[in-house]
C-alpha positions as CSV (number, residue, x, y, z in Angstrom):
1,X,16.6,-43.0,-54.3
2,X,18.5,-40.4,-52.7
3,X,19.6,-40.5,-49.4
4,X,19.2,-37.5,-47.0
5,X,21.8,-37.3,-43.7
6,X,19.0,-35.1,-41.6
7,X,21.5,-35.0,-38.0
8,X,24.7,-36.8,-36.3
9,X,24.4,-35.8,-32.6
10,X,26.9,-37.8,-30.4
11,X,27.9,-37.0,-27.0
12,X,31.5,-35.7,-26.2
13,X,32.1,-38.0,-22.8
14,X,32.4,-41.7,-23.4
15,X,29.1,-44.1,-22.9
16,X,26.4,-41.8,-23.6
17,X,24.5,-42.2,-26.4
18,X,24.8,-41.7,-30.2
19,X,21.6,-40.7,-32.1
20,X,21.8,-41.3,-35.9
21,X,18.6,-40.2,-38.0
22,X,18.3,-40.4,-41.5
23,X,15.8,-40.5,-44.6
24,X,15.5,-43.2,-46.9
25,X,12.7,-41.5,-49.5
26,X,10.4,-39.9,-47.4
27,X,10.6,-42.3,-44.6
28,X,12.2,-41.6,-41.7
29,X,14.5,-44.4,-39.6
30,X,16.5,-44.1,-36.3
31,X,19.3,-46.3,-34.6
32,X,20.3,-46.3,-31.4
33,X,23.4,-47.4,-30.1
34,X,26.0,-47.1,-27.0
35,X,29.3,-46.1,-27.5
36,X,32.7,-44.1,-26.9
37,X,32.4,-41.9,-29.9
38,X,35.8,-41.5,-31.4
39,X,37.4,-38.4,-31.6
40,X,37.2,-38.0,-35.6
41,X,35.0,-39.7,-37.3
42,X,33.9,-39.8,-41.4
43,X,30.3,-40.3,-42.9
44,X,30.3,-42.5,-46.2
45,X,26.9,-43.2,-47.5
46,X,26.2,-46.0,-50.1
47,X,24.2,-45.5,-53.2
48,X,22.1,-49.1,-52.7
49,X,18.5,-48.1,-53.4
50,X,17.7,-51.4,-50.9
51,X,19.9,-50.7,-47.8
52,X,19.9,-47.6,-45.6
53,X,22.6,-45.6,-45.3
54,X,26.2,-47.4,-44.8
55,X,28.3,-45.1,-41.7
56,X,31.9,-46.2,-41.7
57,X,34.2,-44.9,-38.8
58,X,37.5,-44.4,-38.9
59,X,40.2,-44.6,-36.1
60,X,41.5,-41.8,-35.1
61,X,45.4,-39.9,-35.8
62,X,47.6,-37.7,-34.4
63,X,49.9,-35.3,-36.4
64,X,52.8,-34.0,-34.9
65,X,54.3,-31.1,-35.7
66,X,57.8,-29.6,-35.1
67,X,57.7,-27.3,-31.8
68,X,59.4,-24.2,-32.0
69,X,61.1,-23.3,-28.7
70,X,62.7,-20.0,-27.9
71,X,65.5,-19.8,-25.9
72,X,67.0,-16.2,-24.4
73,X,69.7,-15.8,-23.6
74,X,70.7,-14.9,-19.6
75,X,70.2,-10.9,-19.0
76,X,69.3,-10.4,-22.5
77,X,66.4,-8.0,-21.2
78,X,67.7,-4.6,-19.7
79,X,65.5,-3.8,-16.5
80,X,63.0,-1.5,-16.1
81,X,62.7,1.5,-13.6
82,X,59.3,1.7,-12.0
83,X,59.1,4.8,-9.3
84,X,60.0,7.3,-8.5
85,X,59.4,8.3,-12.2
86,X,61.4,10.6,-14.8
87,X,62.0,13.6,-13.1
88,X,59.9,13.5,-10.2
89,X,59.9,16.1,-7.4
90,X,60.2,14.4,-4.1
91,X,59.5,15.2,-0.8
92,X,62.1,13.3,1.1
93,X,65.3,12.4,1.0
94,X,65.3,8.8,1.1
95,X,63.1,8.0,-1.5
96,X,62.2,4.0,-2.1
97,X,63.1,2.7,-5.3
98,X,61.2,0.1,-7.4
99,X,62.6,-1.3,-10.4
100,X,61.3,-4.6,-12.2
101,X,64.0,-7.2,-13.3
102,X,64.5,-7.8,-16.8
103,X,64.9,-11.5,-16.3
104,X,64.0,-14.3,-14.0
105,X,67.4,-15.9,-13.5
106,X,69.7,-13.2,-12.3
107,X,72.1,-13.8,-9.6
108,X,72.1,-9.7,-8.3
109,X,71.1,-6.2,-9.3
110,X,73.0,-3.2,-9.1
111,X,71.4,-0.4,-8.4
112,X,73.1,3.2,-9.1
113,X,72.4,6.5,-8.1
114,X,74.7,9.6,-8.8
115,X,74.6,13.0,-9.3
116,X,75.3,13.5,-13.3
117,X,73.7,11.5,-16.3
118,X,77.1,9.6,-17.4
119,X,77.2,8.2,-13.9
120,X,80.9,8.6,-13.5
121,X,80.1,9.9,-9.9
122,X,78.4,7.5,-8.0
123,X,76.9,8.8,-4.8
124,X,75.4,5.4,-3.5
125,X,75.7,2.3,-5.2
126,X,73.7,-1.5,-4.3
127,X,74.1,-5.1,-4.9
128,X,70.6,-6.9,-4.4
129,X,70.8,-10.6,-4.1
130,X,68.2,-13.1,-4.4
131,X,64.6,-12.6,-4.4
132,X,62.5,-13.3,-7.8
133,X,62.1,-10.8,-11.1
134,X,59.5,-8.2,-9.1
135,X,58.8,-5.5,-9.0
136,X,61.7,-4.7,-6.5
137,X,62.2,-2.1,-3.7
138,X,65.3,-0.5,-1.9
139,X,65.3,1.9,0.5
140,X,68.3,4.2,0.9
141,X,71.0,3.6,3.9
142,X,71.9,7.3,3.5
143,X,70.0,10.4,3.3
144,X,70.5,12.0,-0.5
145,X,70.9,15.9,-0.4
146,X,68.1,18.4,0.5
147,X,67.0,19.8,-3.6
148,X,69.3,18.2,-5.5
149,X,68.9,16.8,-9.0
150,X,70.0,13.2,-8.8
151,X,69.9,10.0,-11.8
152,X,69.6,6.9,-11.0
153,X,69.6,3.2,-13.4
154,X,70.1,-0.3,-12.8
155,X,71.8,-3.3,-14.5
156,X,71.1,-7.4,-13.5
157,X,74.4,-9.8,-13.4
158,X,73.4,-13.4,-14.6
159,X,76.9,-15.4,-13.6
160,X,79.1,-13.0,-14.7
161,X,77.0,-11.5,-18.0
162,X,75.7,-8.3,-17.5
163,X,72.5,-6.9,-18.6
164,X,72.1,-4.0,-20.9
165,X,71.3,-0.9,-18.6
166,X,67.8,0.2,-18.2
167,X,66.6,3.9,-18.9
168,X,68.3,6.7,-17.0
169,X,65.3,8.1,-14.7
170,X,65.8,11.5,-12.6
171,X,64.2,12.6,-9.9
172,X,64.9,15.7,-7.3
173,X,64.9,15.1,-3.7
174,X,62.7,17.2,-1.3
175,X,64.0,20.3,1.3
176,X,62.9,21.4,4.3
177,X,61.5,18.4,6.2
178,X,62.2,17.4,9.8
179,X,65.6,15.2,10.6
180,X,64.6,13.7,14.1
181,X,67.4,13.3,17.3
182,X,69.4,10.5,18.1
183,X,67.7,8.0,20.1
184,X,68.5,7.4,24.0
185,X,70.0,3.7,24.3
186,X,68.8,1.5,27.2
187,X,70.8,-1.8,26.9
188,X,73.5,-3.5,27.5
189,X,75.0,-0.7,29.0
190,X,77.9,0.0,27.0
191,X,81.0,-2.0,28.4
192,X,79.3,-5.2,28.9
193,X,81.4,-7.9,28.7
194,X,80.7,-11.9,28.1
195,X,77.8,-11.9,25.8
196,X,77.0,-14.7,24.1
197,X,76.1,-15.3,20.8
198,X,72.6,-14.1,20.5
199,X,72.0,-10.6,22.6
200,X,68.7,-8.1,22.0
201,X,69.7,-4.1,21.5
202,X,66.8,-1.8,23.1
203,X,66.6,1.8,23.0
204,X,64.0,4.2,23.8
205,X,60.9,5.1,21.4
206,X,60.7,8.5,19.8
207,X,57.4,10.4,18.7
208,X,57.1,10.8,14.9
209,X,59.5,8.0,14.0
210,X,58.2,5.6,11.5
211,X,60.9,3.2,11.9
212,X,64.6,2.7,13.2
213,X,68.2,1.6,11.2
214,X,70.3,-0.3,13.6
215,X,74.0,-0.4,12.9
216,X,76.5,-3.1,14.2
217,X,80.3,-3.4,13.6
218,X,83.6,-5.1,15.1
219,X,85.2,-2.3,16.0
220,X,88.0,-1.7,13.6
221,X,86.1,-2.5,11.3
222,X,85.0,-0.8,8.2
223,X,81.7,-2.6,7.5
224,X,78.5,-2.9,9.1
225,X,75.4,-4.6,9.8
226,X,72.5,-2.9,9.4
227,X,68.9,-4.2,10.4
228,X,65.4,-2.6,9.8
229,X,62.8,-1.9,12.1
230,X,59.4,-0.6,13.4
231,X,60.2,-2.0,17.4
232,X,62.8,-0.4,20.0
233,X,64.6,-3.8,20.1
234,X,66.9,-5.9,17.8
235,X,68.2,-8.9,18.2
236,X,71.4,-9.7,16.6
237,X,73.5,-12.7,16.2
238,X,77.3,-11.9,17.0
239,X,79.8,-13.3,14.4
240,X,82.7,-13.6,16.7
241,X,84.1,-14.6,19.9
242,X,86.0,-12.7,22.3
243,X,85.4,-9.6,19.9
244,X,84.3,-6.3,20.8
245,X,81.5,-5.0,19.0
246,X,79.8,-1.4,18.4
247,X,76.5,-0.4,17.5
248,X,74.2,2.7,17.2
249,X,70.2,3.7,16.2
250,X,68.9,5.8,13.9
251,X,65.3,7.0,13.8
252,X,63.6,8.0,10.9
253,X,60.5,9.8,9.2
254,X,59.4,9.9,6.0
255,X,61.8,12.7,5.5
256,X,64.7,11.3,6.2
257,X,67.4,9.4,8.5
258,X,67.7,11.4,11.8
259,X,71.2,11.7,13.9
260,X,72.9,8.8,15.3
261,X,72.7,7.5,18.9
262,X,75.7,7.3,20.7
263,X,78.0,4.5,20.0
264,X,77.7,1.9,23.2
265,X,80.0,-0.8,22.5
266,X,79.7,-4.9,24.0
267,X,82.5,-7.9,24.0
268,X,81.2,-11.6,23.3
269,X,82.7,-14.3,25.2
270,X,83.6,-17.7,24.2
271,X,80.6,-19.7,21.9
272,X,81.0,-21.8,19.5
273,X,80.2,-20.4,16.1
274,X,79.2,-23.5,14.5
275,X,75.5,-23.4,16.6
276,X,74.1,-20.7,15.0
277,X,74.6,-19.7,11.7
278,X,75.6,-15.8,11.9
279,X,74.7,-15.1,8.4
280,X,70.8,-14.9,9.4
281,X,70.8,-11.2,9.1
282,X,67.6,-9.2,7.7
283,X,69.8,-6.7,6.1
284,X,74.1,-7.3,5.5
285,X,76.4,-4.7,4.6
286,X,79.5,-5.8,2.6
287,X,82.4,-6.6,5.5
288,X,86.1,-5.7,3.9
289,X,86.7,-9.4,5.1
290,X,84.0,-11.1,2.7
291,X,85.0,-11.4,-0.7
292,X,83.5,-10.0,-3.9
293,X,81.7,-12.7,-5.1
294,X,80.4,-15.0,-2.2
295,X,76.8,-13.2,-1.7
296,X,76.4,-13.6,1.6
297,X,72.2,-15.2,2.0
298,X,70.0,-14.9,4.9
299,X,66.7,-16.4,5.7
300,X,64.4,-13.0,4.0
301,X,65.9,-14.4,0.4
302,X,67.3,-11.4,0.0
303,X,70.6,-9.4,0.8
304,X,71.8,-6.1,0.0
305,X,75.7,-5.0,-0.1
306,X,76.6,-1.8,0.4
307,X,79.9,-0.4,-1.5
308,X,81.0,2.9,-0.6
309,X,82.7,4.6,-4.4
């Protein structure tokens, strides 16, 4: 007699039922029976003209098999430049620049703008610290050049191992547009002595400004502190007793950075620097006291140093 296997239907979650029909002849036989189906299975069938169909189970197995990891090494990915593209012609002259990181574990990014393609004139150059692989933006402390052709590239540092360099983009900075006055400065009145550790800068708000750079330095000193912002106020957290500080505003426009303020100058008084931590800047320039290699971080994630070539 030959036997016929018509259908296996089992369910795939454990408990439901298994439904097993098959033909002895022309007859037709079904068992029904509850159980957690394995997850391979075989179907033997017996050649005993007096007994249905034998269905023997086996347990199931697992086959491993070697894995196959790849591991690259730090910054072996150059970067890659985003905007403003290959030789774009721009209309300001502090254009943003985006630029995605060619790894995740980088410990900064230089970013390099100069005026030739073999770079061996630098006309701003960036650190950017922290943050994760992007894509990335800097805006410009300086204004660039009315209509000038300029290159730019960027390289990521991973503890000491530098990235290959990504492509050399150009682009050509715009003419013509509107650089706005200096801004009038409200408080503290320039002179004011005995401030604490924690003191708010205000100024006055100008008509088509988009924004305002705020610059603070120990006088003296060659580096600054430079903070961002859409409001006529800053707050700033003073590194120093009994030190006389300076500081200045900048309004600007899509176009560009406008004229400075004047410079009104303050003196802290005694505090102790050990309540506050000082280094909880939006936006640090490079001090000539902070040494190459000690990133200074803030709360954004994200620091930028500034060194002049």
């Amino acid at each position: 007699m030959k036997l016929r296997l018509l259908a296996i239907a089992f369910a795939l979650a454990s408990g439901l039922s298994l439904l097993l029909v098959w033909t002895t002849g022309t007859q037709a036989q079904e068992l029904d029976a509850n159980f957690s189906p394995p997850s391979f299975m075989e179907v033997q069938q017996t050649r005993n003209m007096d007994r249905p169909a034998a269905i023997a189970w086996t347990a199931p197995f697992t086959q491993y098999l070697p894995l196959v990891q790849r591991h690259e090494l730090p910054c072996f990915r150059a970067p890659r430049l985003i905007s403003p593209t290959n030789g774009s012609l721009l209309d300001t002259l502090i254009p943003v620049l985006t630029y995605m990181r060619g790894s995740t574990v980088v410990s900064y990014t230089t970013i390099t703008i100069a005026d030739n393609p073999q770079f061996n004139r630098p006309v701003q150059r960036y650190s950017s610290y922290g943050g994760k692989i992007g894509p990335r933006q800097l805006m410009l402390f300086f204004n660039l050049e009315p209509a000038t052709l300029y290159y730019w590239r960027v390289q990521d540092v991973c503890e000491g191992t530098k990235s290959p360099y990504s492509q050399v983009y150009s682009f050509t900075t715009g003419s013509g547009g509107v650089i706005l006055p200096g801004p009038t400065l409200i408080s503290p009145i320039s002179g004011t002595v005995g401030v604490g550790q924690r003191i708010t800068l205000t100024w006055q708000s100008m008509t088509d400004a988009i924004g305002y750079q705020v610059w603070v330095r120990r006088v003296g000193s060659g580096g600054s502190r430079i903070y961002f912002t859409s409001d006529t106020s800053q707050v700033v957290r003073n590194r120093k007793p009994n030190t006389t500080y300076e500081w200045y505003v900048k309004a600007y426009n899509a176009y560009a950075y406008g004229e400075p303020s004047e410079i009104w100058r303050y003196t802290t008084g005694a505090f102790d620097v050990s309540q506050e931590d000082w280094r909880n800047h939006p936006l640090t320039i490079l001090e000539p006291d902070t040494p190459e290699g000690s990133p200074i971080r803030t709360d954004t994630g994200m620091v930028i140093f500034l060194k002049k070539p």
